[in-house]
KOLVEXBA-385654 format. One record per residue (C-alpha): residue number from 0; x, y, z. Coordinates in steps of 0.02 Angstrom, whole numbers, plus 32768, in hexadecimal, padded with zeros to 4 digits. Each point is the difference from the previous one (the first is absolute). Layout:
N
<pt><pos>NUM</pos><x>X</x><y>Y</y><z>Z</z></pt>
...
! end
This chain:
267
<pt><pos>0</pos><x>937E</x><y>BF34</y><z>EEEF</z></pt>
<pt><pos>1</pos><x>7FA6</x><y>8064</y><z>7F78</z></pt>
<pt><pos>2</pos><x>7FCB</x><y>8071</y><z>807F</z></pt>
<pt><pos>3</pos><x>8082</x><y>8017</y><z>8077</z></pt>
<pt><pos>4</pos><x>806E</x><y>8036</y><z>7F6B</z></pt>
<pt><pos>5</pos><x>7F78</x><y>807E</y><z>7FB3</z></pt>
<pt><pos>6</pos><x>7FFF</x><y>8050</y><z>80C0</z></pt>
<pt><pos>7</pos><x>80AB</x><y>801D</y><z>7FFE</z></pt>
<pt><pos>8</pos><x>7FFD</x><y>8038</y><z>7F3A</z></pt>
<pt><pos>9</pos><x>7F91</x><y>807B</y><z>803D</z></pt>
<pt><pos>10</pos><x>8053</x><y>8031</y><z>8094</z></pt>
<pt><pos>11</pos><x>80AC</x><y>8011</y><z>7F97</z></pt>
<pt><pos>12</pos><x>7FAD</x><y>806A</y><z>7F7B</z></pt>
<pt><pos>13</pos><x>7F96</x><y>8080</y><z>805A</z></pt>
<pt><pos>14</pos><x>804D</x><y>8004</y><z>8088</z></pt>
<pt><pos>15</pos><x>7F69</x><y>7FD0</y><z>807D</z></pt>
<pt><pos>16</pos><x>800C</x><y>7FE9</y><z>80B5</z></pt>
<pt><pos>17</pos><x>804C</x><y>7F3E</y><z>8034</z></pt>
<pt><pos>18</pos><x>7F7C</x><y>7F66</y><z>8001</z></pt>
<pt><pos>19</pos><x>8018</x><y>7F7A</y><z>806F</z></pt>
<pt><pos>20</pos><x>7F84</x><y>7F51</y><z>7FAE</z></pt>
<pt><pos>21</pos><x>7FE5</x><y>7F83</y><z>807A</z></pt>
<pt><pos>22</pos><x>7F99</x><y>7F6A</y><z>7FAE</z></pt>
<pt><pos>23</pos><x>7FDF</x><y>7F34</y><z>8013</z></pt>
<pt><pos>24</pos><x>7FEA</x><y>7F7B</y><z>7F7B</z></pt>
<pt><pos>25</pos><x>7F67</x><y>7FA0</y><z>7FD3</z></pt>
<pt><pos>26</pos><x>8060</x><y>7F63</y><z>7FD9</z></pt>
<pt><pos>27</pos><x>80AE</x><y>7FBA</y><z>7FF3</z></pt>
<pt><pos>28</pos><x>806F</x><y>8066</y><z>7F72</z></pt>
<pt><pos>29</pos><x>80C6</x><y>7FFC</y><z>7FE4</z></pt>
<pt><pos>30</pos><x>8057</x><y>809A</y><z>7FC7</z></pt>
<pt><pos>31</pos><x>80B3</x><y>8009</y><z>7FCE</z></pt>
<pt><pos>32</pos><x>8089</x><y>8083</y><z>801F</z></pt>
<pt><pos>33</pos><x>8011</x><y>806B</y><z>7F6D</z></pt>
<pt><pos>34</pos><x>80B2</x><y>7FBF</y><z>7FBD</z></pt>
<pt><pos>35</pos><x>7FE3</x><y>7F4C</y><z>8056</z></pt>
<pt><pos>36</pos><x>800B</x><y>7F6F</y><z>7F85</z></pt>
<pt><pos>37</pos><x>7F53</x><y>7F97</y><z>8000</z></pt>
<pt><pos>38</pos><x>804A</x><y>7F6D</y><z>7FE2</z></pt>
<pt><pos>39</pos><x>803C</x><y>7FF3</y><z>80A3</z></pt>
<pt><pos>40</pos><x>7F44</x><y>7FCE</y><z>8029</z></pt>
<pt><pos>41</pos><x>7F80</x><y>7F7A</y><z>7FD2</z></pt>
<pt><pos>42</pos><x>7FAF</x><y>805D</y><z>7F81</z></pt>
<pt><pos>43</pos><x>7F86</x><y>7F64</y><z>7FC9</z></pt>
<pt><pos>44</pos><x>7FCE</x><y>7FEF</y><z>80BE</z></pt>
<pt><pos>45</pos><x>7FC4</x><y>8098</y><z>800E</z></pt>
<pt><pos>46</pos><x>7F88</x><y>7FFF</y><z>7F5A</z></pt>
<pt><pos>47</pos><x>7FBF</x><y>7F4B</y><z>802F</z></pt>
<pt><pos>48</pos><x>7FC6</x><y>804F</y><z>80A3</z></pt>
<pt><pos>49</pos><x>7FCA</x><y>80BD</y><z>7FBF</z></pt>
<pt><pos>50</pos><x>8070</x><y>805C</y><z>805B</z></pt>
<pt><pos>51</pos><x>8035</x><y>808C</y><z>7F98</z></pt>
<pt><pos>52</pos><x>80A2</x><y>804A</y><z>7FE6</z></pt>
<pt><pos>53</pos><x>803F</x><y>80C0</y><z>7FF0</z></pt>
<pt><pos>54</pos><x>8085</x><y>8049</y><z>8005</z></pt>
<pt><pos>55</pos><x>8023</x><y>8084</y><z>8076</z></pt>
<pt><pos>56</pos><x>803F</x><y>80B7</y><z>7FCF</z></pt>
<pt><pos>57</pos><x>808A</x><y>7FEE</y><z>809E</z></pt>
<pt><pos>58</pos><x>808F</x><y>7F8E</y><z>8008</z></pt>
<pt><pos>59</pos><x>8020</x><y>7F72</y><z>8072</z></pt>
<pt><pos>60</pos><x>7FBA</x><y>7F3D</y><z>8002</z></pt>
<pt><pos>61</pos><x>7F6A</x><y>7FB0</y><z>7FE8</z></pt>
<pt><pos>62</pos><x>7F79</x><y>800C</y><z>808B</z></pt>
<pt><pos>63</pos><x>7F5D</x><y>7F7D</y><z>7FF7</z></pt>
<pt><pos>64</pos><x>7F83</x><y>8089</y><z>8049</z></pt>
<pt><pos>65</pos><x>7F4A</x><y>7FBF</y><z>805B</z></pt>
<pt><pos>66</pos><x>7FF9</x><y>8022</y><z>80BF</z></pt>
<pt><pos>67</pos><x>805C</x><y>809B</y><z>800E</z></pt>
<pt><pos>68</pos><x>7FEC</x><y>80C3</y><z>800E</z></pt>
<pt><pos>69</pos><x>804F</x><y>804E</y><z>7F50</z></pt>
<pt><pos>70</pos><x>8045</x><y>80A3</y><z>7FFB</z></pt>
<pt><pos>71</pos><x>8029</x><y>8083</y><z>7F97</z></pt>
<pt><pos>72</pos><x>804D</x><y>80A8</y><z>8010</z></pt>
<pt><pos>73</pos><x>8022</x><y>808E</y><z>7F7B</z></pt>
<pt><pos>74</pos><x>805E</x><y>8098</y><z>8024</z></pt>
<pt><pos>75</pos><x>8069</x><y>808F</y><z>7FBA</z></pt>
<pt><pos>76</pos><x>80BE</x><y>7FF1</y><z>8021</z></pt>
<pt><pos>77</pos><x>8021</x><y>80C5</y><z>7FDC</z></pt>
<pt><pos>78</pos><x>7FC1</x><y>802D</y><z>80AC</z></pt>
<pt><pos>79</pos><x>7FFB</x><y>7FCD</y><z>80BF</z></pt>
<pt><pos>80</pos><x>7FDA</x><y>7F83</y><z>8046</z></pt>
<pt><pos>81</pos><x>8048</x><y>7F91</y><z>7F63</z></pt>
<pt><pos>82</pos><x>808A</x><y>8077</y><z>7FC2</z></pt>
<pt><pos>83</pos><x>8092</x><y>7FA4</y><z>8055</z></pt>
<pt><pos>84</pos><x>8010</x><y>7F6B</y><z>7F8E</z></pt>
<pt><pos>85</pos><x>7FE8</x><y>7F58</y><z>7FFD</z></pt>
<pt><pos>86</pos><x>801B</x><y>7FAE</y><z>80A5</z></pt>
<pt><pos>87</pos><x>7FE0</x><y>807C</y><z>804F</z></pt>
<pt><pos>88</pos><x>7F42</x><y>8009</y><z>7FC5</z></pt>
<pt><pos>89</pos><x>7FFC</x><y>7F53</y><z>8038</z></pt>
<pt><pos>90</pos><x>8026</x><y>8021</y><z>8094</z></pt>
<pt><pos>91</pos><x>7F74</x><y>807E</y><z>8028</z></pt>
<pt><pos>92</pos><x>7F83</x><y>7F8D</y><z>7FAC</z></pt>
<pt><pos>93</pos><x>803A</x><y>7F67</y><z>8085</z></pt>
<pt><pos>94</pos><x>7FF7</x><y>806D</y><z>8099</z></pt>
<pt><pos>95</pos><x>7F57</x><y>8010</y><z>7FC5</z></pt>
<pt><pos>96</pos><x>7FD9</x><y>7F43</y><z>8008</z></pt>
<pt><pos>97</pos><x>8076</x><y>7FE2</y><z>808F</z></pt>
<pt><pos>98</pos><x>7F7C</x><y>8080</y><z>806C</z></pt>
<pt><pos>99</pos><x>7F6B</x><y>7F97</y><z>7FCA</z></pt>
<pt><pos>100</pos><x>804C</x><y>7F61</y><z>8027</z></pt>
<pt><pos>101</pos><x>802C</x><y>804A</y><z>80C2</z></pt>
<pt><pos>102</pos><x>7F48</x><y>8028</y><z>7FF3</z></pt>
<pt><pos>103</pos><x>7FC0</x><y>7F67</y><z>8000</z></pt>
<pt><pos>104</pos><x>808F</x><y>7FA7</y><z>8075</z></pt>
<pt><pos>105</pos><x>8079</x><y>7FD2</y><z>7F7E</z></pt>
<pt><pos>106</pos><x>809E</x><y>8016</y><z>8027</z></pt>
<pt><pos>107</pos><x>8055</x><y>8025</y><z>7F51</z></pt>
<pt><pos>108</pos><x>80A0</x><y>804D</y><z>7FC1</z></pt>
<pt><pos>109</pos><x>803F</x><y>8038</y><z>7F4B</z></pt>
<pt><pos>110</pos><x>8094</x><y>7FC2</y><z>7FB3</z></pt>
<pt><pos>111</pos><x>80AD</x><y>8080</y><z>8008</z></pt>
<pt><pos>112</pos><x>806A</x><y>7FA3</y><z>7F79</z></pt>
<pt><pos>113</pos><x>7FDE</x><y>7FED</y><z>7F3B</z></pt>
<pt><pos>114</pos><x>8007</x><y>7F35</y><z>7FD0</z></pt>
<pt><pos>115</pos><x>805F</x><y>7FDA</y><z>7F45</z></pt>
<pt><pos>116</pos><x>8057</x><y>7F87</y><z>7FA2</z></pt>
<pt><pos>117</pos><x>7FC1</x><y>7F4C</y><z>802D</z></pt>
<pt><pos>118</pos><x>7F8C</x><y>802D</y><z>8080</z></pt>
<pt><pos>119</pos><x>7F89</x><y>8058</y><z>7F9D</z></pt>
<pt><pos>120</pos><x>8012</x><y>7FA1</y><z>7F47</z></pt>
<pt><pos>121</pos><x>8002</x><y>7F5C</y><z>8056</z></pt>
<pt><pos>122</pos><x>7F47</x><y>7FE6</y><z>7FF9</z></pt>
<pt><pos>123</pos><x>7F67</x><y>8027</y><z>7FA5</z></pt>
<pt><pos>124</pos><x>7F98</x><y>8022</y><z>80A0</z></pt>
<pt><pos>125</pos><x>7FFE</x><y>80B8</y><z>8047</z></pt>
<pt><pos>126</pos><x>7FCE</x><y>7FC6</y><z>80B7</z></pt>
<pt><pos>127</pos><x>80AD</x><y>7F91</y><z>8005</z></pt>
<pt><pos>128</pos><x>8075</x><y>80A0</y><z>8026</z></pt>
<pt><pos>129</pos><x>7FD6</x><y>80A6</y><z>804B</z></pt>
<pt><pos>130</pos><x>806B</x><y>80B0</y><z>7FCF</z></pt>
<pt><pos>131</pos><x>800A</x><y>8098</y><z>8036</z></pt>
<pt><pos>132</pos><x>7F80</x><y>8053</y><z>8056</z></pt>
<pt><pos>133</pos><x>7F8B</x><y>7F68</y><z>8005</z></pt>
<pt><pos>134</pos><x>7FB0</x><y>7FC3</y><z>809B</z></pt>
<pt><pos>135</pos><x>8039</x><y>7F63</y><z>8064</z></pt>
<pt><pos>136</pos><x>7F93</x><y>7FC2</y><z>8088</z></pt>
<pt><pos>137</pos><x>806C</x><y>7F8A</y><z>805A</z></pt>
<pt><pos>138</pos><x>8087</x><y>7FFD</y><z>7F88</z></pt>
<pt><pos>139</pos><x>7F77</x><y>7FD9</y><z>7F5E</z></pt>
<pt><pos>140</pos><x>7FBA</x><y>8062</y><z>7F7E</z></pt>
<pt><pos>141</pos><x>7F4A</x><y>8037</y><z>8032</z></pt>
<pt><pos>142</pos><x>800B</x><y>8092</y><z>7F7F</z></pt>
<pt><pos>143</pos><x>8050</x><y>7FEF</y><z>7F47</z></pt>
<pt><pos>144</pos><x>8013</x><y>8098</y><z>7F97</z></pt>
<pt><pos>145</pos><x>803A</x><y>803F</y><z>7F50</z></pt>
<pt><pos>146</pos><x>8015</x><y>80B3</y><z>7FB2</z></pt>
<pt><pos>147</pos><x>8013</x><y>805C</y><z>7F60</z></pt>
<pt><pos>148</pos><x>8048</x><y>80A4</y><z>8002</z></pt>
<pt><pos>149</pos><x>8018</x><y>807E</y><z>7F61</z></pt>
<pt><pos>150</pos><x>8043</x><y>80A0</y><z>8019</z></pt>
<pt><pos>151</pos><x>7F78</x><y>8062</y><z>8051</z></pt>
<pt><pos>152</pos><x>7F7E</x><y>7F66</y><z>804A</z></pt>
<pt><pos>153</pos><x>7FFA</x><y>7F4E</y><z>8054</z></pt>
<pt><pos>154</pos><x>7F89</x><y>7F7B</y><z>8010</z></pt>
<pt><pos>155</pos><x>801E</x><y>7F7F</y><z>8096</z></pt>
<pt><pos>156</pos><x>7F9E</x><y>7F79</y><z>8001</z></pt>
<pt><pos>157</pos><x>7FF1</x><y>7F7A</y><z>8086</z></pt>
<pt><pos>158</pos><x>7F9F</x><y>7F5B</y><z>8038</z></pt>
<pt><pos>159</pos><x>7FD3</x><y>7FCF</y><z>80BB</z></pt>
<pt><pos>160</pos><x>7FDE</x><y>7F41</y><z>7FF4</z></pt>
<pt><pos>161</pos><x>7F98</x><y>7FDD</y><z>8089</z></pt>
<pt><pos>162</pos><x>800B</x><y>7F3B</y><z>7FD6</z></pt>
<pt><pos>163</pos><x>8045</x><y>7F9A</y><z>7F77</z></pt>
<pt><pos>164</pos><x>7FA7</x><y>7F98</y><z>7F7E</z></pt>
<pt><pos>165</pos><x>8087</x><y>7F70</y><z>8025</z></pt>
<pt><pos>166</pos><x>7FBE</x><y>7F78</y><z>7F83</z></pt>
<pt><pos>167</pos><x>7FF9</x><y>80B8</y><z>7F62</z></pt>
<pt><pos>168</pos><x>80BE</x><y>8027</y><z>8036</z></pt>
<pt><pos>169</pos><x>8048</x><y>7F44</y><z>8001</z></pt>
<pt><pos>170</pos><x>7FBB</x><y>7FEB</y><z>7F4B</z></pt>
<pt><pos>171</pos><x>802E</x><y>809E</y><z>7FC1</z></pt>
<pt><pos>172</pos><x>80AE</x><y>801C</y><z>805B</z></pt>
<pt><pos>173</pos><x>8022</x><y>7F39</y><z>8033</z></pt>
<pt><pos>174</pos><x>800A</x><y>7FA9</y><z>809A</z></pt>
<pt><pos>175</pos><x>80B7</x><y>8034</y><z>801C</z></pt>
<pt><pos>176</pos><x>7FCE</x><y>80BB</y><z>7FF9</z></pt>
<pt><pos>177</pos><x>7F6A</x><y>7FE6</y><z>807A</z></pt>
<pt><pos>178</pos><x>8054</x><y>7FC7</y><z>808F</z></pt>
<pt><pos>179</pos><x>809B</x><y>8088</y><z>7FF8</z></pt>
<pt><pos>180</pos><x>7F6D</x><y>807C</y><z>7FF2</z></pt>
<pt><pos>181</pos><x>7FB2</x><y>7FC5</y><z>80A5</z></pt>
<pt><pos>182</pos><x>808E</x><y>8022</y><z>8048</z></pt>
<pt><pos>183</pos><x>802C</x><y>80A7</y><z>7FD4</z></pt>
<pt><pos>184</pos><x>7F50</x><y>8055</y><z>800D</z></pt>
<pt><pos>185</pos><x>7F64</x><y>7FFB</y><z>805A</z></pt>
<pt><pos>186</pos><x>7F4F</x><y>8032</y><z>7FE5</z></pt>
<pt><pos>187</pos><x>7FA9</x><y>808B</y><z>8075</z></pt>
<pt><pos>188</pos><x>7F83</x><y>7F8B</y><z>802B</z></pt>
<pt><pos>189</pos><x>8071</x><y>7F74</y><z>803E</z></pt>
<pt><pos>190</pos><x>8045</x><y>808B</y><z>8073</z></pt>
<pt><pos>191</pos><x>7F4E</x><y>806E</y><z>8015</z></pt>
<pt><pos>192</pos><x>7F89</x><y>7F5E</y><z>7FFD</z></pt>
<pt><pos>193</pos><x>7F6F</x><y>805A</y><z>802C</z></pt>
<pt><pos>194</pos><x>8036</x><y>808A</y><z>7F7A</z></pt>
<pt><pos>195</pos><x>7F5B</x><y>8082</y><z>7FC7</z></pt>
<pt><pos>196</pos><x>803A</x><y>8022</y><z>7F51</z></pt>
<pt><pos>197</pos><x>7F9D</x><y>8094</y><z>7FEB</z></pt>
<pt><pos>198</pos><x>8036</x><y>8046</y><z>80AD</z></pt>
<pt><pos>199</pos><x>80AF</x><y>7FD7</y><z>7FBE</z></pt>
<pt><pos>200</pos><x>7FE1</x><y>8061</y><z>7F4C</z></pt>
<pt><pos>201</pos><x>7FC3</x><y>809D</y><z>806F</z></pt>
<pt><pos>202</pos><x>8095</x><y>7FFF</y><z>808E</z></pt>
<pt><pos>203</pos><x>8073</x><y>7FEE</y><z>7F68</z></pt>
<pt><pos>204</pos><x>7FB8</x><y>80AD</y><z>7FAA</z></pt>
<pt><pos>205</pos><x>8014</x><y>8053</y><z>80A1</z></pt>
<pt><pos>206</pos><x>80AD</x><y>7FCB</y><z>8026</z></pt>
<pt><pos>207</pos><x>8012</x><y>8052</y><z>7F4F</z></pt>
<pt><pos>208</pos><x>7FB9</x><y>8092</y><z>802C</z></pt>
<pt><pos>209</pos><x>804B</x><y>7FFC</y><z>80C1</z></pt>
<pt><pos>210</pos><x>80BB</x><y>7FDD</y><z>7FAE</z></pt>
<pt><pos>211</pos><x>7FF7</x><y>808E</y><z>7F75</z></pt>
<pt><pos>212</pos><x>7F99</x><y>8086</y><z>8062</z></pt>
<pt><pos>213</pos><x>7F7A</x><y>7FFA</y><z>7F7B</z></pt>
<pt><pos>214</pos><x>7F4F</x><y>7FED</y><z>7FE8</z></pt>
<pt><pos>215</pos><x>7FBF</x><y>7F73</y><z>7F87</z></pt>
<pt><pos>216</pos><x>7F61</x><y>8027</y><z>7FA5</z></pt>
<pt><pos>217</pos><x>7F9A</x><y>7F6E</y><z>7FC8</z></pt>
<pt><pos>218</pos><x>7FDD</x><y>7FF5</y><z>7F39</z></pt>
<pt><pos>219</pos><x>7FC6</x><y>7F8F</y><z>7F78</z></pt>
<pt><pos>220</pos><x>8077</x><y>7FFA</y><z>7F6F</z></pt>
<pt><pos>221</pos><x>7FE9</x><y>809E</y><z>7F94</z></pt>
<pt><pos>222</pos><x>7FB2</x><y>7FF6</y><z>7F48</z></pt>
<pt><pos>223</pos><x>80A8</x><y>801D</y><z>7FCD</z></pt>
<pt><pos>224</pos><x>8056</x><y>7F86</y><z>804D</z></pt>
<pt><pos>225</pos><x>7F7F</x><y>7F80</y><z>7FCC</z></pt>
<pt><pos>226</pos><x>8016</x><y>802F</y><z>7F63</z></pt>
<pt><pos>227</pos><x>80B3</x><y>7FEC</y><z>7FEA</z></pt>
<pt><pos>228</pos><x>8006</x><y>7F61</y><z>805D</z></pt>
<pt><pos>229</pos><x>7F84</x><y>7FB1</y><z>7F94</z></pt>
<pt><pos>230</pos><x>806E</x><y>802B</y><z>7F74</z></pt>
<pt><pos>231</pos><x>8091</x><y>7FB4</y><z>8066</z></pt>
<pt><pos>232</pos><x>7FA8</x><y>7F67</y><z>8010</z></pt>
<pt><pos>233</pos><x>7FC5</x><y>7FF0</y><z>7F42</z></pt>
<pt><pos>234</pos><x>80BB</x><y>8030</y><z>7FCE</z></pt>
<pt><pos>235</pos><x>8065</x><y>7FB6</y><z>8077</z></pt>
<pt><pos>236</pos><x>7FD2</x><y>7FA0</y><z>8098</z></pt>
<pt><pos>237</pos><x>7F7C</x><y>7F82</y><z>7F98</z></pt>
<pt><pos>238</pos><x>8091</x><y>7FEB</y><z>7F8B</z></pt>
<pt><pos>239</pos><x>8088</x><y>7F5E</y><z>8006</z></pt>
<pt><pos>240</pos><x>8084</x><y>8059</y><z>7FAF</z></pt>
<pt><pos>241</pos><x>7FF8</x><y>806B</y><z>80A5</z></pt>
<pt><pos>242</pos><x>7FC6</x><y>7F7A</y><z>8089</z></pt>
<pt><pos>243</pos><x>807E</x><y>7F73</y><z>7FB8</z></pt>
<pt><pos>244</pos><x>8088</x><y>8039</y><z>7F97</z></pt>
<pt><pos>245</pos><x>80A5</x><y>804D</y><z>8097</z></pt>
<pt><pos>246</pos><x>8007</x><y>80C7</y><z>7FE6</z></pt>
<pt><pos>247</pos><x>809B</x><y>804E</y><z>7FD4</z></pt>
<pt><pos>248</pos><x>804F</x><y>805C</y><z>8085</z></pt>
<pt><pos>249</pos><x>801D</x><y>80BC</y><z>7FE5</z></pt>
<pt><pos>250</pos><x>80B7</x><y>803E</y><z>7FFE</z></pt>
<pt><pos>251</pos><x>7FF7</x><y>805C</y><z>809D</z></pt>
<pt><pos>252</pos><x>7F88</x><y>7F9A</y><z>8055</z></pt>
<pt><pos>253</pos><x>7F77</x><y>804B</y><z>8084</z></pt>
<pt><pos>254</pos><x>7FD3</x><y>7F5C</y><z>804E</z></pt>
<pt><pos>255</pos><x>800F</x><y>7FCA</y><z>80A7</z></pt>
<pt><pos>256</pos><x>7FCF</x><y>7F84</y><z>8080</z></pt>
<pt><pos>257</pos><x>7FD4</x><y>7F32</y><z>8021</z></pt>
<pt><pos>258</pos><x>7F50</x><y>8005</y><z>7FBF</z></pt>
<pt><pos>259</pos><x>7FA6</x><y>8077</y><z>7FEE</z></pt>
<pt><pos>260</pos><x>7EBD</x><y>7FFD</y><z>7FC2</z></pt>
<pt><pos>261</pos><x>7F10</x><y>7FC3</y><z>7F0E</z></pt>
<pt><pos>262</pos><x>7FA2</x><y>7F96</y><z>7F91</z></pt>
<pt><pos>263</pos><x>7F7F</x><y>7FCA</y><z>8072</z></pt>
<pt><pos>264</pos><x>7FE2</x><y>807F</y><z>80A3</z></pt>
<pt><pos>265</pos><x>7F8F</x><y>805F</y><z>806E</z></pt>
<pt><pos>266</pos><x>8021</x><y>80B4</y><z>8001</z></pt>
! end
C-alpha cells in the first residue's frame, strides 16, 4: 500500500508519465477500504493466524488477498486519456481487462450501472457486489476495484482472485458472508483451470498497452519512490491508528467503487 501510494505521490507531484504495478502476495493479508469500519471483521482471527491488516489508500470493502493478480494504476487526471472524470476513467481501465480476459477465452463484460444504498453498505466483503465498470464473468465479480481521485491524479487499484482461501474468509467475514460471496463472484482459475499466471500478468500489460495505444516500459521502483514509501510505511501503513481506527471521509469525497490492492507482497 506504502508503495502504490508513493507512485502515485510521485506521479501527482512531478507530473511523470502513468505507472501501471501489477504484483502477488507472499501470504494471506486483509486490507480494508479507506473509510470502512474494522470492526465489521474478526480482528483477533486474523492476529492468531498472522495475517496482517492495512488499510488501503482507496475506498470500498475489505478484500482477504493470497491467490490473486494485484494491481495498481497511477495517472494524471489533467490530460487524456484520464481527463474525463471518474467513470469514465473506469471505463477505459475495464476495456483494458475485458481484452485480456477475451484473450484467454473468457467471455467477460463490465458493469453499466453504479450500485448504492443497501447494496453496497450491506456487507463488509468487496467481492459480494460489483459497480460500475467492474467485470462480471457470468454475472460474478472476477475483477474488484477502488479509486482515489484529487484534483489533478488517480490511483485505481484492483485484485484478481484466482481462488479463495475459504476456511481465512469464513473466520474473518463468517459463515453467512462466505456462502453469499460464492455466489456472487468467481475466481479466474475456477473459470481458466489450467490458468499460467505469469502468461496472464504479461497478456494483461499488453491489453494495457493494446487498449491505450501505448508502450509500457519495464522498471524497478525508482530511489525516490522507495524512499517515500518507506516513509509511508514507518508513518502510516505500520501504524493502528491508520490500519484500525475508520477514516473520516472528506467533504467532497473522491472515492469510488466495490473494493478496490500491502503488508506482505511480491513486487
Amino acid at each position: 500500500m506504502a508503495l502504490d501510494e508513493a507512485i502515485a505521490s510521485l506521479v501527482k507531484k512531478d507530473g511523470i508519465r502513468p505507472a501501471l504495478r501489477l504484483y502477488g502476495w507472499d501470504g494471506p493479508s486483509l486490507s480494508l477500504g479507506c473509510f470502512q469500519d474494522a470492526a465489521d471483521l474478526d480482528i483477533a482471527y486474523c492476529r492468531a493466524r498472522h495475517i496482517p491488516i492495512v488499510r488501503r489508500p482507496t475506498g470500498g470493502r475489505a478484500i482477504l488477498h493470497g491467490d490473486e493478480l494485484t494491481y495498481s494504476l497511477s495517472a494524471r487526471t489533467d490530460c487524456k486519456p484520464f481527463s474525463g472524470g471518474l467513470l469514465d476513467s473506469y471505463r477505459r481501465i475495464s476495456s483494458a481487462f475485458s481484452l485480456a480476459f477475451r484473450k484467454i477465452g473468457v467471455v467477460a463484460e463490465a458493469k453499466g450501472e453504479r450500485e448504492r444504498g443497501r447494496v453496497l453498505a450491506g456487507s463488509p466483503l468487496c467481492f459480494q457486489s460489483s459497480s460500475y465498470g467492474e467485470i462480471l464473468v457470468n454475472r460474478k465479480k472476477v475483477v474488484g476495484s477502488a479509486q482515489k481521485r484529487w484534483n489533478d491524479c488517480l490511483l485505481q487499484q484492483g485484485s484478481i482472485p484466482y481462488s479463495y482461501d475459504e476456511e481465512a474468509v469464513r473466520g474473518i467475514f463468517g459463515a453467512e458472508k462466505f456462502t453469499a460471496l460464492r455466489d456472487c463472484t468467481v475466481g479466474l482459475k475456477e473459470v481458466v483451470p489450467d490458468l499460467d499466471e505469469e502468461e496472464f500478468r504479461q497478456i494483461v500489460a499488453a491489453c494495457f498497452e493494446e487498449a491505450f495505444g501505448v508502450s509500457l516500459s519495464p522498471a524497478l521502483p525508482s530511489p525516490e519512490e522507495l524512499a517515500l514509501a518507506e516513509e509511508l510505511e514507518r508513518e502510516k501503513y505500520l501504524q493502528d491508528h491508520w490500519n484500525l481506527q475508520r477514516q473520516s471521509r472528506p467533504s467532497r469525497q473522491g472515492e469510488a467503487g466495490s473494493f478496490l490492492s500491502p503488508s506482505r507482497n511480491n513486487s
